[in-house]
C-alpha positions in Angstrom: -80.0 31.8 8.7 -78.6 28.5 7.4 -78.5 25.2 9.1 -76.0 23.4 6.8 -73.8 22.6 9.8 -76.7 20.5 11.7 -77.0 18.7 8.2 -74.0 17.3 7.7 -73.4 15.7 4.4 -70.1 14.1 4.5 -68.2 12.5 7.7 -66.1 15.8 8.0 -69.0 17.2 9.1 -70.8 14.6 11.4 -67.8 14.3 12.9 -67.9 18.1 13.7 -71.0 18.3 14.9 -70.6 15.4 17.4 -67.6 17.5 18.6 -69.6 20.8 19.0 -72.4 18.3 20.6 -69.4 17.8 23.6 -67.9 20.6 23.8 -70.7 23.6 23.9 -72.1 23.1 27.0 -68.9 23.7 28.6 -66.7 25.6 26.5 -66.8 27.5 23.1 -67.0 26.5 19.3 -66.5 28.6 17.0 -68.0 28.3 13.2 -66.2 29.9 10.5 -64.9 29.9 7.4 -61.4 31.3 7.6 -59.5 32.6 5.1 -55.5 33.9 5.1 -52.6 33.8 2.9 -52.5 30.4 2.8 -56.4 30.0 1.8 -56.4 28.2 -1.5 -58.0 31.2 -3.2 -56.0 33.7 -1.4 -52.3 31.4 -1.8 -53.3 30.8 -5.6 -54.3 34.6 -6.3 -51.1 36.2 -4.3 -48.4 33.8 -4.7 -49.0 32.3 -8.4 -49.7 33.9 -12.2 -51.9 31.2 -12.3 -55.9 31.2 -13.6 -58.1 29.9 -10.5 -61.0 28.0 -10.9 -63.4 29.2 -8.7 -66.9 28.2 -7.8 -69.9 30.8 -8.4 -72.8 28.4 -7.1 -71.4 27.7 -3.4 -72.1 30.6 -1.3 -69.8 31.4 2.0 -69.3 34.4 4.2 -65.5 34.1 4.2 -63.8 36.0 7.0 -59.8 36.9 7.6 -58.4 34.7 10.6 -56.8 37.7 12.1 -60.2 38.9 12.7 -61.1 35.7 14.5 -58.3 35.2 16.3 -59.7 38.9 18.2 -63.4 38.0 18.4 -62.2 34.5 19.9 -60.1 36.6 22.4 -63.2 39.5 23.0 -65.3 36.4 23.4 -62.9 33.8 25.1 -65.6 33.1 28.3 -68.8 33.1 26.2 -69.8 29.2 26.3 -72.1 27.3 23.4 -71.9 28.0 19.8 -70.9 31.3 17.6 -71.0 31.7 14.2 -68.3 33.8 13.1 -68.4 35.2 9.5 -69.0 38.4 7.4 -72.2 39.9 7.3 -72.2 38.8 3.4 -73.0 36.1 1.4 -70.7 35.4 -1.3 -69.7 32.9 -3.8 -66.5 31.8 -3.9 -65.8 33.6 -7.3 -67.5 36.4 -6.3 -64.6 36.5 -3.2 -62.2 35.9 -5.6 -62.8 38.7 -7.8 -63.1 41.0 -4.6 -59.4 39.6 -4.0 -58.4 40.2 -7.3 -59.7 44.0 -6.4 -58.3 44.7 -3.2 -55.0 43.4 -4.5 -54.5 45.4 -7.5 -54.6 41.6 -10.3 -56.9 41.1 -13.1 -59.8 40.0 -12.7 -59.7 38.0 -15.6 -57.4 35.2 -14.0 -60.7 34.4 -11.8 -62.6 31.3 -14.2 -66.2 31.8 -13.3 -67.3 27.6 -12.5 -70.2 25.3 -11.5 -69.7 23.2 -8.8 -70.8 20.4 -11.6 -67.8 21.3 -13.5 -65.6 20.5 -10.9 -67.2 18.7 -8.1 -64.5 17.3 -6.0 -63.4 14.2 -3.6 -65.6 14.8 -1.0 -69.3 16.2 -1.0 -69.8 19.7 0.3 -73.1 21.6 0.7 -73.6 24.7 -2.0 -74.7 27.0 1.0 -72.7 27.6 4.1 -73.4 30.8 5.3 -74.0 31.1 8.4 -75.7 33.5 9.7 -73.5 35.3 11.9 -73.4 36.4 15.8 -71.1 39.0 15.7 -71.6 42.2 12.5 -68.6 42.2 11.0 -68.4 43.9 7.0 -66.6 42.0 4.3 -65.2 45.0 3.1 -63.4 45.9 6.5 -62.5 42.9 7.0 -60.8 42.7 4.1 -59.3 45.9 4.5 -57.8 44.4 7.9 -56.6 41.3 5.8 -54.5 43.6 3.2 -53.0 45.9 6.5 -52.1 42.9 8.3 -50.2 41.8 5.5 -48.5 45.1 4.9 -47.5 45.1 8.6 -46.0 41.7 7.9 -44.2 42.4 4.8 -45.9 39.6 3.7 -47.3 41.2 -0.1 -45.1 39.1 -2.1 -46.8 38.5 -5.6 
């Protein structure tokens, strides 16, 4: 199980965990890392021709914010922390490419990069998974993404 979000290594994230710090012992926090249509990865893959850029040495277990949205409402009286996230650790590229293969694009508009190449404004760990509470597959999940979005009419690339 990780602990990067009891390490903080930026203010984002001290300033998270001194909110968690308040709010668990009366209500719930949820950790995540969400992902929908507006997702950077997701928005740039779906909604542009363009290559992405994507990291394959920070490692996530990415999961659909409709999925969330019904664990949070399954769960809404638990109190304390959850860790809400596939059951699979993935790098950002890797997530890409599984994009790129649930939504029919080439793979070849995924650029395989080091976070070194590109390593941003603010610094971010190269592990967040978290290992999560509830078992929920990548694949399925996924699967719920891409239905929700054909339900929505909402598959315009």
């Amino acid at each position: 199980s990780s602990n990067y979000a009891l390490a903080p290594v930026n203010e984002y994230g001290k300033s998270k965990l001194a909110g968690e710090a308040w709010v668990a012992p009366k209500g719930l926090v949820v950790r995540t890392d969400m992902y929908d249509t507006q997702t950077f990865i997701i928005r740039k893959l779906l909604r542009t021709r363009e290559a992405l850029e994507a990291y394959s040495d920070k490692f996530f277990n990415p999961i659909y914010m409709g999925t969330v949205a019904d664990l949070i409402f399954i769960y809404q009286d638990r109190v304390g922390v959850m860790n809400l996230g596939t059951n699979q650790r993935i790098s950002m590229a890797e997530f890409a490419l599984e994009v790129c293969h649930l939504f029919g694009l080439s793979p070849s508009r995924v650029k395989l990069i080091s976070s070194e190449d590109l390593p941003g404004k603010a610094k971010r760990p190269k592990e967040m998974f978290l290992e999560p509470d509830i078992d929920v597959s990548l694949d399925a999940d996924l699967r719920k993404f891409n239905n929700d979005l054909k339900e929505q009419g909402d598959l315009n690339y």
